[in-house]
C-alpha positions as CSV (number, residue, x, y, z in Angstrom):
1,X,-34.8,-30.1,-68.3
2,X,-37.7,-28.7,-66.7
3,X,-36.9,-30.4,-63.6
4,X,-33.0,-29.8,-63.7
5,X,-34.3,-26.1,-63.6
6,X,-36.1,-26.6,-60.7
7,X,-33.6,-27.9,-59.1
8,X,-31.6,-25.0,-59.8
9,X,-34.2,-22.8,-58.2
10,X,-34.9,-24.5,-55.0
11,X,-30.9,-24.5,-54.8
12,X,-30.7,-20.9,-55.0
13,X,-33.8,-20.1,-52.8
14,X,-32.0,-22.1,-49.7
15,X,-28.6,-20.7,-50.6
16,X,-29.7,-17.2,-50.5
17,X,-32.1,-18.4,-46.9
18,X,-28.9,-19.6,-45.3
19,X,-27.1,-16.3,-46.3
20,X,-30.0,-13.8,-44.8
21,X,-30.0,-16.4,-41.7
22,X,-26.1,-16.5,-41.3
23,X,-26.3,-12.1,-41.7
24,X,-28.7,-12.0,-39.4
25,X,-26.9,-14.2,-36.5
26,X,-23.5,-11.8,-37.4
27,X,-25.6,-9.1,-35.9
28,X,-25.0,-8.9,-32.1
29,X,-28.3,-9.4,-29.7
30,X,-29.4,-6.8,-27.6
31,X,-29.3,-9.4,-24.2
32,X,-32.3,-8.4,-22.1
33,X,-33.9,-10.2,-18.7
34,X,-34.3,-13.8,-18.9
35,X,-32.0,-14.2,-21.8
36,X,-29.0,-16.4,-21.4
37,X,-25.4,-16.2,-22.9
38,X,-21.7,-17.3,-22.1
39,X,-19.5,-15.5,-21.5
40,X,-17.4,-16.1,-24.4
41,X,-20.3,-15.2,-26.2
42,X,-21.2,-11.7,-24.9
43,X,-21.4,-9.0,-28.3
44,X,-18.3,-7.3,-28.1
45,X,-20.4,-3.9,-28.6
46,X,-24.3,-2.7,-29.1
47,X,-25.0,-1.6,-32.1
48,X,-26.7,1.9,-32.5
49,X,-30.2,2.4,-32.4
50,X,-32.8,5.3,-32.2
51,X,-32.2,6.2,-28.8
52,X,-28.6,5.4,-28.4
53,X,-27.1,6.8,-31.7
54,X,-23.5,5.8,-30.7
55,X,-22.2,2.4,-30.4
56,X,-21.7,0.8,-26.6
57,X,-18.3,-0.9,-26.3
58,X,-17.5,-3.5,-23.8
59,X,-15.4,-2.2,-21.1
60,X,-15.7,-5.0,-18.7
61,X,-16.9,-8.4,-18.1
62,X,-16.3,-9.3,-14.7
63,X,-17.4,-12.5,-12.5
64,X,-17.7,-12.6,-8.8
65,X,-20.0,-13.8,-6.6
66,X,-22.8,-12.7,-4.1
67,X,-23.4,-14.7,-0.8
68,X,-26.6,-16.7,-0.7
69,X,-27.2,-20.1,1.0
70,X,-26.7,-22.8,0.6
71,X,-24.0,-21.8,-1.4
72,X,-22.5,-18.6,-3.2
73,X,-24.0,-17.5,-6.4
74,X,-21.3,-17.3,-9.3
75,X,-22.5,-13.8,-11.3
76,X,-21.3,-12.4,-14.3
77,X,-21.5,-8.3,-14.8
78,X,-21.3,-7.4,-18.4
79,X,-20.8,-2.9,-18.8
80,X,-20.9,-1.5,-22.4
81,X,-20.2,2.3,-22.7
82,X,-21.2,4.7,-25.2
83,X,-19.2,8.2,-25.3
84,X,-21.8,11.0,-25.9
85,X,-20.7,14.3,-26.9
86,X,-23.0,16.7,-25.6
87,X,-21.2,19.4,-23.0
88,X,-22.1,17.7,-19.1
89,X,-23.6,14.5,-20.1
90,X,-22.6,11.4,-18.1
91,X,-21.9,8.1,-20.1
92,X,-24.5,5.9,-22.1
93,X,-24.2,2.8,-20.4
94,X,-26.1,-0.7,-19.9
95,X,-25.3,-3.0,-17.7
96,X,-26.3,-6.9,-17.6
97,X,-26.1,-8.9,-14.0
98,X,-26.3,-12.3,-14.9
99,X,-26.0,-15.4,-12.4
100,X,-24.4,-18.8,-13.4
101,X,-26.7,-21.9,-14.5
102,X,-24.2,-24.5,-16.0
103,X,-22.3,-23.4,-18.4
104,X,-24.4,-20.3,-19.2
105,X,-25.6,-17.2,-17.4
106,X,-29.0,-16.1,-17.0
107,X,-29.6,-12.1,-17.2
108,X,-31.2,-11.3,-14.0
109,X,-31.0,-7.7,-14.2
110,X,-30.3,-4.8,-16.8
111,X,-29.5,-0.9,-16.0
112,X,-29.5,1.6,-18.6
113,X,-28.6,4.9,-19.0
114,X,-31.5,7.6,-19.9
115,X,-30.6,9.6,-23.3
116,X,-31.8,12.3,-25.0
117,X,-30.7,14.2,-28.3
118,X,-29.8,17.8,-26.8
119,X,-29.0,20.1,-30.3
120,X,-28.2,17.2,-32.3
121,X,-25.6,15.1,-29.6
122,X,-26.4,12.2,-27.7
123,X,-26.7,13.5,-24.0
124,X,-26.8,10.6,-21.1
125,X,-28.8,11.5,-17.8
126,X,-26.7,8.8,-15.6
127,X,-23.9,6.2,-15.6
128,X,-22.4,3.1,-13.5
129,X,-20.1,1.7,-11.7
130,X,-20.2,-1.5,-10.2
131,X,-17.6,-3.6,-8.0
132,X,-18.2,-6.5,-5.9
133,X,-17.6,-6.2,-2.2
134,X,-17.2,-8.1,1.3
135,X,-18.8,-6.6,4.2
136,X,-18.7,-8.7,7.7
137,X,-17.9,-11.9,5.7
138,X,-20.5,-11.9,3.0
139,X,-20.4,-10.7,-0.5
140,X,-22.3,-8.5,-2.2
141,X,-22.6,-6.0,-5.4
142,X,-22.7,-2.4,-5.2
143,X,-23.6,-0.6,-7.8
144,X,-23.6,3.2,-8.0
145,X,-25.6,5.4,-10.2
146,X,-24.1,8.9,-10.9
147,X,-27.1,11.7,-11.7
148,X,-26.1,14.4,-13.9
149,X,-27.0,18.2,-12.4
150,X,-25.1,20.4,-10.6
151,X,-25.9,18.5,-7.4
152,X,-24.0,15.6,-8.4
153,X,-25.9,12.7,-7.4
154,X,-24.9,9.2,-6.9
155,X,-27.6,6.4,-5.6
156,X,-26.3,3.1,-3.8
157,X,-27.5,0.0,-4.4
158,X,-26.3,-3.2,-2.3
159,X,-27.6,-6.3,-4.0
160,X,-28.0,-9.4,-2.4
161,X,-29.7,-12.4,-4.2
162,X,-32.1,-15.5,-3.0
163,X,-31.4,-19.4,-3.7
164,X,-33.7,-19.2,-6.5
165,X,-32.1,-16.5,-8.2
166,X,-33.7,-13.5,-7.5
167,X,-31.8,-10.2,-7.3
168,X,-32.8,-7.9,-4.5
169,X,-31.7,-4.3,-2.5
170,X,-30.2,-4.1,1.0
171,X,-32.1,-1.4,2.9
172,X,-30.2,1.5,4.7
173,X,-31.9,2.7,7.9
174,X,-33.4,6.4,7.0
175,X,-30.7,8.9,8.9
176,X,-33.1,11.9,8.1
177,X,-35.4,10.7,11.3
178,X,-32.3,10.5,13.9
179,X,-32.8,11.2,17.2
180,X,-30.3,14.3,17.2
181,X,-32.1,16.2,14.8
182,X,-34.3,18.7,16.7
183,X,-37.7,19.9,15.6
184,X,-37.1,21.5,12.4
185,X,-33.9,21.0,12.0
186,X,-33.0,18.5,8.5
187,X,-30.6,16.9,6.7
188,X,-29.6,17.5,2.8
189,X,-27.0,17.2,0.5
190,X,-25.9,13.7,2.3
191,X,-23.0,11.6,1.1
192,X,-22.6,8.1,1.5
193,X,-18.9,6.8,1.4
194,X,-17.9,3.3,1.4
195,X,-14.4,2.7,2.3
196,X,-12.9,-0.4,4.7
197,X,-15.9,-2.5,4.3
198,X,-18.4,-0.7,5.7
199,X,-21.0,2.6,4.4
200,X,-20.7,6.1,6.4
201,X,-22.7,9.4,5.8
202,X,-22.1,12.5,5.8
203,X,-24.8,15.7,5.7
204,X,-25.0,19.3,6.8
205,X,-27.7,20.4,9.2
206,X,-29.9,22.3,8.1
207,X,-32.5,25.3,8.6
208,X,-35.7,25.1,6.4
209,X,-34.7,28.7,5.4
210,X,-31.1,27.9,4.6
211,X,-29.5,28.3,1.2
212,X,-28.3,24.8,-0.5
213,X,-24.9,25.8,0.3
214,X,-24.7,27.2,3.5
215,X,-25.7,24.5,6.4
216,X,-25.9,27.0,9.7
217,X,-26.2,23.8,12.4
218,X,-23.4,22.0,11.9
219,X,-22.8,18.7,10.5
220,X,-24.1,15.0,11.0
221,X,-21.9,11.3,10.6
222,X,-23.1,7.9,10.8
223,X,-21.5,5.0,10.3
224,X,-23.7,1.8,9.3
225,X,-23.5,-1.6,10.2
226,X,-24.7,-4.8,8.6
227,X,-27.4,-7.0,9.8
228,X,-29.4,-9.7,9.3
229,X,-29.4,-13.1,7.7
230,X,-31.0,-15.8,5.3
231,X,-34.4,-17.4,6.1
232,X,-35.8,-20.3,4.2
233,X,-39.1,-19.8,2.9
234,X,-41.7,-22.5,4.0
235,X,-43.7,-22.7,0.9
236,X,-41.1,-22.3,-1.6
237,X,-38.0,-24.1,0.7
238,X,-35.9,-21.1,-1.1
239,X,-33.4,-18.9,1.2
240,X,-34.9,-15.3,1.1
241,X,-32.3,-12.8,2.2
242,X,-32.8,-10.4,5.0
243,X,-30.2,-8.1,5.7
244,X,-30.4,-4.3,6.5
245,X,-27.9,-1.4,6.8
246,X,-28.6,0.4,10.5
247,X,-27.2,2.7,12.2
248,X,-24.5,1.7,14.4
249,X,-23.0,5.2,15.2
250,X,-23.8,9.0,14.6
251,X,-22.9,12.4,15.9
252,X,-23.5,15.6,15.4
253,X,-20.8,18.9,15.7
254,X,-22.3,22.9,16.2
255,X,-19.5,23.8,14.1
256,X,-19.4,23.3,9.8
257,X,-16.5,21.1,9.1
258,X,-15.4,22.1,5.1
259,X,-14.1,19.1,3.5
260,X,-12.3,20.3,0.0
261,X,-12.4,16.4,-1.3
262,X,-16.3,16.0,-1.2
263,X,-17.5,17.0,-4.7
264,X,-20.1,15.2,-4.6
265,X,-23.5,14.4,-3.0
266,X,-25.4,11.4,-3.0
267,X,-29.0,10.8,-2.9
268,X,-30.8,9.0,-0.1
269,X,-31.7,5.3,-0.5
């Protein structure tokens, strides 16, 4: 019987193995870079953890593509969403881009909000939003980042993406060194807008002495246009992108044009 018992034990010892493994795969995978997943596999929320103490739900799952040669990349954008409680905090977010290899996706990227616990609540120091967009013929995603503070700040970021797969930023041309800004005259508070496929700014002129509020020269608009192409890399045979946002036309006015919509100010690339 001495064996029957053993039996019995090894029996139990891989039952209660297979249990702890099959727990343990239950438990959704924080995805990080270089990971891959499908789609149809993505956790349908992050569980907490020490510095995100609420759960992040998935609130989209989006695929698209960016333009690249010598064809389009396929990508996948995967945003989970926390809803923090503390008075002025922005969202907990984390965002995966991931670009298509067979029948998987490869995490490339992954943005994630800053937290804190402010008197006990989960406060969030930025959120996303992304969208895929067309500009000139060739796609791209744009992905904003909203700053919490009183100066509402939101960065831009234009990704474009290389044949083998890696994710970069589309420069904008830096407005604060135009040509009709005068010697001691600068720009702040600027706001980029994007709207009929194409990025404009907006900025009051300023004196070094003047308040935040009150511009006393005026204000300045440019309107950006898209350039550049893809080169293929002699060593690696890969096609690097090489695009840029410049300039393509800006004025200036004497007089401070109010606009009641602008609530917002975003932060220069």
């Amino acid at each position: 019987m001495t064996w029957l018992r053993g039996i019995l034990l090894a029996s139990a010892v891989v039952a209660q193995t297979a249990s702890v493994s099959s727990s343990r795969q239950e438990q959704p995978i924080l995805l990080e870079e270089g990971d891959f997943v499908a789609k149809s596999e993505l956790p349908r929320e992050i569980p907490p953890d020490q510095d995100h103490p609420l759960a992040r739900k998935l609130i989209a799952a989006d695929e698209g593509e960016i333009s690249c040669e010598p064809t389009p990349q396929k990508i996948l954008v995967a945003h989970y969403r926390g809803e923090p409680t503390a008075q002025f905090s922005m969202k907990d977010d984390r965002i995966l881009v991931a670009v298509k290899q067979a029948n998987e996706f490869e995490i490339l990227k992954v943005l994630q909000s800053e937290t804190a616990i402010v008197d006990g609540r989960l406060y969030s120091e930025d959120d996303f939003e992304e969208e895929f967009i067309t500009i000139e013929g060739s796609h791209f995603l744009y992905i904003q980042t909203r700053v919490s503070g009183s100066g509402g700040i939101v960065e831009h970021d234009v990704y474009t993406i290389s044949s083998d797969r890696k994710l970069s930023i589309v420069p904008f041309q830096d407005v604060t060194k135009s040509t009709l800004l005068k010697e001691g005259e600068e720009l702040r508070n600027g706001g980029y807008r994007f709207a009929k496929d194409t990025f404009t700014f907006e900025s009051g002129i300023y004196r070094p002495e003047d308040a935040e509020c009150c511009p006393s020269l005026g204000d300045f608009d440019a309107e950006f246009r898209l350039e550049g192409k893809f080169n293929r890399d002699t060593h690696s045979h890969a096609f690097e992108p090489d695009f840029r946002f410049v300039v393509a036309n800006q004025r200036r006015s004497t007089k401070r044009q109010l606009d009641p919509s602008r609530s917002c100010v975003s932060r220069l690339p």
